[in-house]
ZAVO-285701 format. One record per residue: x, y, z of N, C-alpha, C in turn; residue number from 1; chain. Coordinates in nm, 3 decimals. Layout:
N
{n.xx = X, n.yy = Y, n.zz = Z, ca.xx = X, ca.yy = Y, ca.zz = Z, c.xx = X, c.yy = Y, c.zz = Z, num = NUM, cadena = A}
...
***
This chain:
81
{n.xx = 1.901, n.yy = -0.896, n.zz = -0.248, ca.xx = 1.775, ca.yy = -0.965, ca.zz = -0.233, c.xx = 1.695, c.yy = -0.949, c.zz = -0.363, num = 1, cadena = A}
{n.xx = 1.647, n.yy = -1.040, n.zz = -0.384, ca.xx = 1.573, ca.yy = -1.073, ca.zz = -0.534, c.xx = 1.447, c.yy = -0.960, c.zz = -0.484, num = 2, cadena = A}
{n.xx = 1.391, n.yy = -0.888, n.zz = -0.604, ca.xx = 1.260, ca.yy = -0.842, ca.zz = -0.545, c.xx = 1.091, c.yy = -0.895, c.zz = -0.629, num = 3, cadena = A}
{n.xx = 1.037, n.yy = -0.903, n.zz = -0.555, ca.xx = 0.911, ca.yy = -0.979, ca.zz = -0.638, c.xx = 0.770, c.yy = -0.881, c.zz = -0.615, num = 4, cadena = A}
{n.xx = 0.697, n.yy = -0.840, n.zz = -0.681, ca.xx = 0.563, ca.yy = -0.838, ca.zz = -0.705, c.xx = 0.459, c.yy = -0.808, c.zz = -0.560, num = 5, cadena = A}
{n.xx = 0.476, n.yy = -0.951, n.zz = -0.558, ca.xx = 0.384, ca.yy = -0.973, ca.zz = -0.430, c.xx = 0.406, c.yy = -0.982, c.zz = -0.308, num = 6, cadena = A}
{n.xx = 0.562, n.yy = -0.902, n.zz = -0.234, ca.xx = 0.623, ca.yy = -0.907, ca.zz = -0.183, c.xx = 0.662, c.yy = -0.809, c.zz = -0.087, num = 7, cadena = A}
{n.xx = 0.622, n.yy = -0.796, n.zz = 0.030, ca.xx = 0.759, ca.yy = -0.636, ca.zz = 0.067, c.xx = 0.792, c.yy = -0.663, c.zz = 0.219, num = 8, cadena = A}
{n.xx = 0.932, n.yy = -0.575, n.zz = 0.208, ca.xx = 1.023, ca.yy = -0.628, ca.zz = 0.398, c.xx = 0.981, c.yy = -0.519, c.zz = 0.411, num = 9, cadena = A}
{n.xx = 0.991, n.yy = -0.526, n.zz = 0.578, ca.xx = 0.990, ca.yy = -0.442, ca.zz = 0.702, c.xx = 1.109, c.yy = -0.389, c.zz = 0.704, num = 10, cadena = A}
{n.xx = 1.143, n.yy = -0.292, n.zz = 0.706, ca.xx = 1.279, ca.yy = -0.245, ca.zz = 0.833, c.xx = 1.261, c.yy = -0.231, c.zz = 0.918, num = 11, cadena = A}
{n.xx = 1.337, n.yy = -0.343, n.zz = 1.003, ca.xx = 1.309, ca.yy = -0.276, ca.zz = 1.149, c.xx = 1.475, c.yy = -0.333, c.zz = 1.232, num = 12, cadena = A}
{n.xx = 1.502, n.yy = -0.265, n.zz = 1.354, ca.xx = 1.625, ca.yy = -0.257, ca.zz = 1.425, c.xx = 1.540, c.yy = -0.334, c.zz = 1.556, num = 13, cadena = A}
{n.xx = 1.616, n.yy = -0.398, n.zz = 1.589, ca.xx = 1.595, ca.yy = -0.483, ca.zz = 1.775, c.xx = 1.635, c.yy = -0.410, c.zz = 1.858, num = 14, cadena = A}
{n.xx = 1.607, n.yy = -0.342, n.zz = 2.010, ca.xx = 1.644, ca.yy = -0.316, ca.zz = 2.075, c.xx = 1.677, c.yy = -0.457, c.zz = 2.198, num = 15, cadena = A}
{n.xx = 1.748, n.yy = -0.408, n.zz = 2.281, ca.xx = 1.773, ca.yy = -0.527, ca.zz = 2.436, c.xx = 1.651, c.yy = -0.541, c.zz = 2.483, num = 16, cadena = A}
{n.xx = 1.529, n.yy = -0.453, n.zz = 2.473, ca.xx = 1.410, ca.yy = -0.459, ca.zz = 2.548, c.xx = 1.308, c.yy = -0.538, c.zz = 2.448, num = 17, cadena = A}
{n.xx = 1.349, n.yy = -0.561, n.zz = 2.351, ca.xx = 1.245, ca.yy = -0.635, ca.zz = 2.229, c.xx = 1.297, c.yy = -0.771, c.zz = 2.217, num = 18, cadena = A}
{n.xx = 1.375, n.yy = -0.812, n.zz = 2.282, ca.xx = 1.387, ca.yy = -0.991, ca.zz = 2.278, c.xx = 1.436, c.yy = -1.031, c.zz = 2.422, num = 19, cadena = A}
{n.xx = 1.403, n.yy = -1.168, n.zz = 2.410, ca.xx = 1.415, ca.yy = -1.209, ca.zz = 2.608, c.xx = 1.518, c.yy = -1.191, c.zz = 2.603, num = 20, cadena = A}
{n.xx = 1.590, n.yy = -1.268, n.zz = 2.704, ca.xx = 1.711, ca.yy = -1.237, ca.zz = 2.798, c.xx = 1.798, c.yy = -1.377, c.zz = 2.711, num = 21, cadena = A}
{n.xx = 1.764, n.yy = -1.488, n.zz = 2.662, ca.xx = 1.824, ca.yy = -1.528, ca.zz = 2.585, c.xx = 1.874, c.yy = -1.524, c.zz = 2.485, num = 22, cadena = A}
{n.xx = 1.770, n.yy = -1.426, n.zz = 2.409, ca.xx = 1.832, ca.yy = -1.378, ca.zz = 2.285, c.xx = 1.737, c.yy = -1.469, c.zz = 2.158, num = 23, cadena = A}
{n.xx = 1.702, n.yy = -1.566, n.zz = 2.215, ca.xx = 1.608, ca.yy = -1.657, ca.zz = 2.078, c.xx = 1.444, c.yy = -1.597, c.zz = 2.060, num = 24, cadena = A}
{n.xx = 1.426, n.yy = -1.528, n.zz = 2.118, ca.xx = 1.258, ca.yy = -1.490, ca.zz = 2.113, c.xx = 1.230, c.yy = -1.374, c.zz = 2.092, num = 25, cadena = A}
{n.xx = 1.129, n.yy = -1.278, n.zz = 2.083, ca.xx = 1.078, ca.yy = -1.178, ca.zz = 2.064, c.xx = 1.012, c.yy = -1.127, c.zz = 2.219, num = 26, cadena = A}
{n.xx = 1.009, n.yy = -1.049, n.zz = 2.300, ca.xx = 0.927, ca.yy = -1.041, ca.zz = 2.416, c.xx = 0.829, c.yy = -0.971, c.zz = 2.418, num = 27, cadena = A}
{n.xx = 0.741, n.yy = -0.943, n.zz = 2.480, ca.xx = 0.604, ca.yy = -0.877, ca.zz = 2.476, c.xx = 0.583, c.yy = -0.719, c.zz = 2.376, num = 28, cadena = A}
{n.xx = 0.716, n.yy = -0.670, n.zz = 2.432, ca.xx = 0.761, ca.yy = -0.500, ca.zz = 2.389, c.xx = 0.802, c.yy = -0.541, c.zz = 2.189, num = 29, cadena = A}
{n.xx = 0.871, n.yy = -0.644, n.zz = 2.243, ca.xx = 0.938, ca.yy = -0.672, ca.zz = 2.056, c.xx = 0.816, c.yy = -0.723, c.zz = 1.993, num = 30, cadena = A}
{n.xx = 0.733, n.yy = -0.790, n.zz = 2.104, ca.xx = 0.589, ca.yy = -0.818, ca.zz = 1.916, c.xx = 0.497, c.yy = -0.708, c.zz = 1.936, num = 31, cadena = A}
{n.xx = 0.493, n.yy = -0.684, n.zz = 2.039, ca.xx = 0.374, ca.yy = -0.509, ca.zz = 1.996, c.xx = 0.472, c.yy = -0.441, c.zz = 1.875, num = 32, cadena = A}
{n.xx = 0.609, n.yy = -0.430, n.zz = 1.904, ca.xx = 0.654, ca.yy = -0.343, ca.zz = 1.838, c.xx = 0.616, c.yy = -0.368, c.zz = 1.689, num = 33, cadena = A}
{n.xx = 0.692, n.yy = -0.516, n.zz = 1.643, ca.xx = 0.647, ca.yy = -0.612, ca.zz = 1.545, c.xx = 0.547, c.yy = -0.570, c.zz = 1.454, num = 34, cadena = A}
{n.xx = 0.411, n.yy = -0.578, n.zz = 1.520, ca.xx = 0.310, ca.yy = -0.596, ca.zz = 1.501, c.xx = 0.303, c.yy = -0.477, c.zz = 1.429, num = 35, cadena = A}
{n.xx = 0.296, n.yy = -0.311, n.zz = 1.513, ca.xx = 0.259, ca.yy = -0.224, ca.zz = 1.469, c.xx = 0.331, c.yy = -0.133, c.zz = 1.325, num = 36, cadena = A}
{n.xx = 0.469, n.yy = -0.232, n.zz = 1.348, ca.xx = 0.567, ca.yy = -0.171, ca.zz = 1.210, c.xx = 0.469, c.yy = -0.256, c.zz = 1.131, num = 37, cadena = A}
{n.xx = 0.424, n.yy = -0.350, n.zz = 1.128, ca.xx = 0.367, ca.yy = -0.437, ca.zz = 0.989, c.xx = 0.277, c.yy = -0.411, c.zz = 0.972, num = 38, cadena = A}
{n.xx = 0.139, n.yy = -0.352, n.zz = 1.084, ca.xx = 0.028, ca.yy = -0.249, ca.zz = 1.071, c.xx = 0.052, c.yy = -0.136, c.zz = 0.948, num = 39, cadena = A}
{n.xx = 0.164, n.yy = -0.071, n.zz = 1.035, ca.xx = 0.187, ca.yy = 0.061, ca.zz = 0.957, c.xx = 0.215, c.yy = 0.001, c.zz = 0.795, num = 40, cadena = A}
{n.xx = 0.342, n.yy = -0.063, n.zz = 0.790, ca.xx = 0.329, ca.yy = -0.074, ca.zz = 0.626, c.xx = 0.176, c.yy = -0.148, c.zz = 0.544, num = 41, cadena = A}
{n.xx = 0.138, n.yy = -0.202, n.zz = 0.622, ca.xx = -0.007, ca.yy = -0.299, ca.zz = 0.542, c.xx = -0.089, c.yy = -0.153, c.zz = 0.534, num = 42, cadena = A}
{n.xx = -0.102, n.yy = -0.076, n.zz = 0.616, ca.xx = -0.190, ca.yy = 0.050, ca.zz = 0.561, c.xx = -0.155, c.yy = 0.130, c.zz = 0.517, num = 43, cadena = A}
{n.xx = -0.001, n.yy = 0.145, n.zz = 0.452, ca.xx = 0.031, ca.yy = 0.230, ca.zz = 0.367, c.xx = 0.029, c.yy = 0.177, c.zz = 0.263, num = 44, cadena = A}
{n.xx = -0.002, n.yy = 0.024, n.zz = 0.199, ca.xx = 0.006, ca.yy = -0.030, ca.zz = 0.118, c.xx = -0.181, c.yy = -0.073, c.zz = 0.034, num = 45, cadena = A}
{n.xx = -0.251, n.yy = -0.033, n.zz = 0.137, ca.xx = -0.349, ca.yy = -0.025, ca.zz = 0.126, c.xx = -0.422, c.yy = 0.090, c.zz = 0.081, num = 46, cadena = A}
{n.xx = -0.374, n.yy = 0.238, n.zz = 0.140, ca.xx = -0.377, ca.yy = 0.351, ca.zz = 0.056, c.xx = -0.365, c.yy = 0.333, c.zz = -0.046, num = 47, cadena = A}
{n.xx = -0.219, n.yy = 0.320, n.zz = -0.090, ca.xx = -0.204, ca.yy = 0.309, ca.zz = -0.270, c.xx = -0.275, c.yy = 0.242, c.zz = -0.356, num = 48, cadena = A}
{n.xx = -0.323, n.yy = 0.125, n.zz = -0.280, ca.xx = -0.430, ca.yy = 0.048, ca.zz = -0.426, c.xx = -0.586, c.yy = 0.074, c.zz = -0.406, num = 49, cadena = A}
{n.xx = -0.624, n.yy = 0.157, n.zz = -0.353, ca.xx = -0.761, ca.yy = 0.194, ca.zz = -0.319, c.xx = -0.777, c.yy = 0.225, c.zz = -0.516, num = 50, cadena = A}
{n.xx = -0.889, n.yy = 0.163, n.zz = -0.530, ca.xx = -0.997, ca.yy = 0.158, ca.zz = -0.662, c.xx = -1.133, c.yy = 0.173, c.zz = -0.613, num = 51, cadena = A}
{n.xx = -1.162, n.yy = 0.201, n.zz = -0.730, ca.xx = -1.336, ca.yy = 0.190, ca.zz = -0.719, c.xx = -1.357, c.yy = 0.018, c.zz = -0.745, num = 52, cadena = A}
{n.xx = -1.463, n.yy = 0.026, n.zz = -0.663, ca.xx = -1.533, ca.yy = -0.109, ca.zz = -0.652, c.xx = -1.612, c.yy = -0.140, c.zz = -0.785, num = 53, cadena = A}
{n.xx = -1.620, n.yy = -0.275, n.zz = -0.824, ca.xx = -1.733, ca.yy = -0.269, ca.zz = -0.927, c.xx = -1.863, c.yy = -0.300, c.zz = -0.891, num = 54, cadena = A}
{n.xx = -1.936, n.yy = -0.243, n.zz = -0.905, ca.xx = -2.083, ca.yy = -0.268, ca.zz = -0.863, c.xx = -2.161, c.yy = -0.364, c.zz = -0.987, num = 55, cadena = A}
{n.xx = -2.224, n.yy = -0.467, n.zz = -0.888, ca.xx = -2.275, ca.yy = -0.582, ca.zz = -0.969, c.xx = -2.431, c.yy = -0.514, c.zz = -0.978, num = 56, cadena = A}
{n.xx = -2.471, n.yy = -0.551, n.zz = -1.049, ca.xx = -2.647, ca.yy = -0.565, ca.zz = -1.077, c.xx = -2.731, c.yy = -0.655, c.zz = -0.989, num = 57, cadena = A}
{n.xx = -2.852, n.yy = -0.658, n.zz = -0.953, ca.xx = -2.892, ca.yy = -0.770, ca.zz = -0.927, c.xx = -2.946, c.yy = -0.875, c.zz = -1.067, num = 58, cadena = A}
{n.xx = -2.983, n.yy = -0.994, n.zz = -1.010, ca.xx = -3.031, ca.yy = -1.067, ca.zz = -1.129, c.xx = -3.159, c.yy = -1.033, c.zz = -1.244, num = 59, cadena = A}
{n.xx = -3.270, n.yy = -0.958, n.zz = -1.147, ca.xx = -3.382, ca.yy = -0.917, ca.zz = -1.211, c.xx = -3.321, c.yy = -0.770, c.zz = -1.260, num = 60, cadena = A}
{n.xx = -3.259, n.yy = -0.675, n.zz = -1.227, ca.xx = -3.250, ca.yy = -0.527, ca.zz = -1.317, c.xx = -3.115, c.yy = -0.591, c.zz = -1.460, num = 61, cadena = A}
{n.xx = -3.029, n.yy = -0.700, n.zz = -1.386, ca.xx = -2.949, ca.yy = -0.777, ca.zz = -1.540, c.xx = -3.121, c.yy = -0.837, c.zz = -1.657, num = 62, cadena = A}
{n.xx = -3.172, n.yy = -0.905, n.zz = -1.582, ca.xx = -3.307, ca.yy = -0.945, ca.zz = -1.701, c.xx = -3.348, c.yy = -0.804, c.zz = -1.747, num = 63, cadena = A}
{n.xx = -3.378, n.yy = -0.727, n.zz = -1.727, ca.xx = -3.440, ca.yy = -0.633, ca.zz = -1.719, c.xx = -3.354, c.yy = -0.512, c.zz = -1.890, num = 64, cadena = A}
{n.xx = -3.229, n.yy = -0.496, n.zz = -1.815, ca.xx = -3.145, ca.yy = -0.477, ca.zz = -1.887, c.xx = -3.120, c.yy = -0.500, c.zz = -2.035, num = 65, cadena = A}
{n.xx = -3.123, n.yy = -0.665, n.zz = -2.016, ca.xx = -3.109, ca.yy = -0.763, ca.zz = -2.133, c.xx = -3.213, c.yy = -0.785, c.zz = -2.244, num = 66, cadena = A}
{n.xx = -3.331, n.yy = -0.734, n.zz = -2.200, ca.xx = -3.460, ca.yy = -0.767, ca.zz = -2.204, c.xx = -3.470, c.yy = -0.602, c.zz = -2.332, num = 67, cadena = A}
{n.xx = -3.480, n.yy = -0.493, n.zz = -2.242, ca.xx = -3.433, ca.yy = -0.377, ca.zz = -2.311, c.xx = -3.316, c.yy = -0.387, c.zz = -2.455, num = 68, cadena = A}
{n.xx = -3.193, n.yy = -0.388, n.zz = -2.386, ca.xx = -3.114, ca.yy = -0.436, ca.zz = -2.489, c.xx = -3.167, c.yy = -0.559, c.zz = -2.659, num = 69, cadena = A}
{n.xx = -3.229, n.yy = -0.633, n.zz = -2.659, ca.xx = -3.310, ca.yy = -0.684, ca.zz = -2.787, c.xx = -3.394, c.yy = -0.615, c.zz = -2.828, num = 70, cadena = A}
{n.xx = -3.463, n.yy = -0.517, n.zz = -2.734, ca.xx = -3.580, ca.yy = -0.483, ca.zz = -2.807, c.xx = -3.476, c.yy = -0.421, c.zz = -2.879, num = 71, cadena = A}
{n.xx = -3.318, n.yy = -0.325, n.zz = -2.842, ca.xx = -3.290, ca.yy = -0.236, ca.zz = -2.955, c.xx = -3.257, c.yy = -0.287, c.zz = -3.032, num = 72, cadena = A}
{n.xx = -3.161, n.yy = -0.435, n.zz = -3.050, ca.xx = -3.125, ca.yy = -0.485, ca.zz = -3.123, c.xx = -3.223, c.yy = -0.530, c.zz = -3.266, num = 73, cadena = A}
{n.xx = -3.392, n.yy = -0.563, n.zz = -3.178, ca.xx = -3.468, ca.yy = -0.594, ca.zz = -3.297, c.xx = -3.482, c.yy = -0.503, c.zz = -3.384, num = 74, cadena = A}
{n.xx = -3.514, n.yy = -0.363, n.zz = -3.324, ca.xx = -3.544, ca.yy = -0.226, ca.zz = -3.370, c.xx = -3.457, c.yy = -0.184, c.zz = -3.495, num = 75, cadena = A}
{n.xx = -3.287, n.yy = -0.204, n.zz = -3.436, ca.xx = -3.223, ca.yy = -0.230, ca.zz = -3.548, c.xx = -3.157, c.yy = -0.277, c.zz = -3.654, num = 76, cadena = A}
{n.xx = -3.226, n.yy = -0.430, n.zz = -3.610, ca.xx = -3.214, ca.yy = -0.523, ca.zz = -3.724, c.xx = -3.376, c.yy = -0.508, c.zz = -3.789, num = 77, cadena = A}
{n.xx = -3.418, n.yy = -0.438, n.zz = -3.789, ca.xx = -3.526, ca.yy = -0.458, ca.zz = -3.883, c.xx = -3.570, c.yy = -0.382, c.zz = -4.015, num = 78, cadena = A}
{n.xx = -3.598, n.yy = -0.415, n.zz = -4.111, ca.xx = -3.562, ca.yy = -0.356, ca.zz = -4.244, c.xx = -3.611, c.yy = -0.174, c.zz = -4.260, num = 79, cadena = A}
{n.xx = -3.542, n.yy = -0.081, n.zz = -4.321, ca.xx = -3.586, ca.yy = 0.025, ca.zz = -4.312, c.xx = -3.732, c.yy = 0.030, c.zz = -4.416, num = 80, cadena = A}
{n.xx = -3.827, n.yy = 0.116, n.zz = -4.359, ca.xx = -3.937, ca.yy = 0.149, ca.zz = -4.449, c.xx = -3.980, c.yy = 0.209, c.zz = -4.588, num = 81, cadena = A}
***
């Protein structure tokens, strides 16, 4: 199997009690089961990429900021004495 990036399988085994009696479906026991193997890997996969968030500014402390920032810039573009 090719492997990619953005990608990952389940392992999982069928029991007689996890698909109907025909054999083409999944039954109530086989998608809880389903479900909770793909739970489990999505939150182990979620552990690993935990980062810090970036925290935005609001618009007035960015003016604010920016506003500060020129005065230093004037301060030090301006000729020494």
């Amino acid at each position: 199997m090719k492997t990619v990036d953005h990608a990952v399988t389940v392992q999982t085994t069928s029991t007689r009690n996890d698909i109907t009696k025909h054999g083409l479906h999944l039954s109530m026991t086989g998608k809880e089961r389903m479900a909770n193997l793909i739970w489990k890997k999505i939150k182990t996969l979620l552990a690993k990429q935990r980062k810090l968030a970036i925290i935005m500014q609001w618009k007035e402390n960015h003016k604010d900021i920016m506003q500060e920032e020129d005065k230093i810039n004037v301060k030090n573009d301006s000729p020494p004495n």
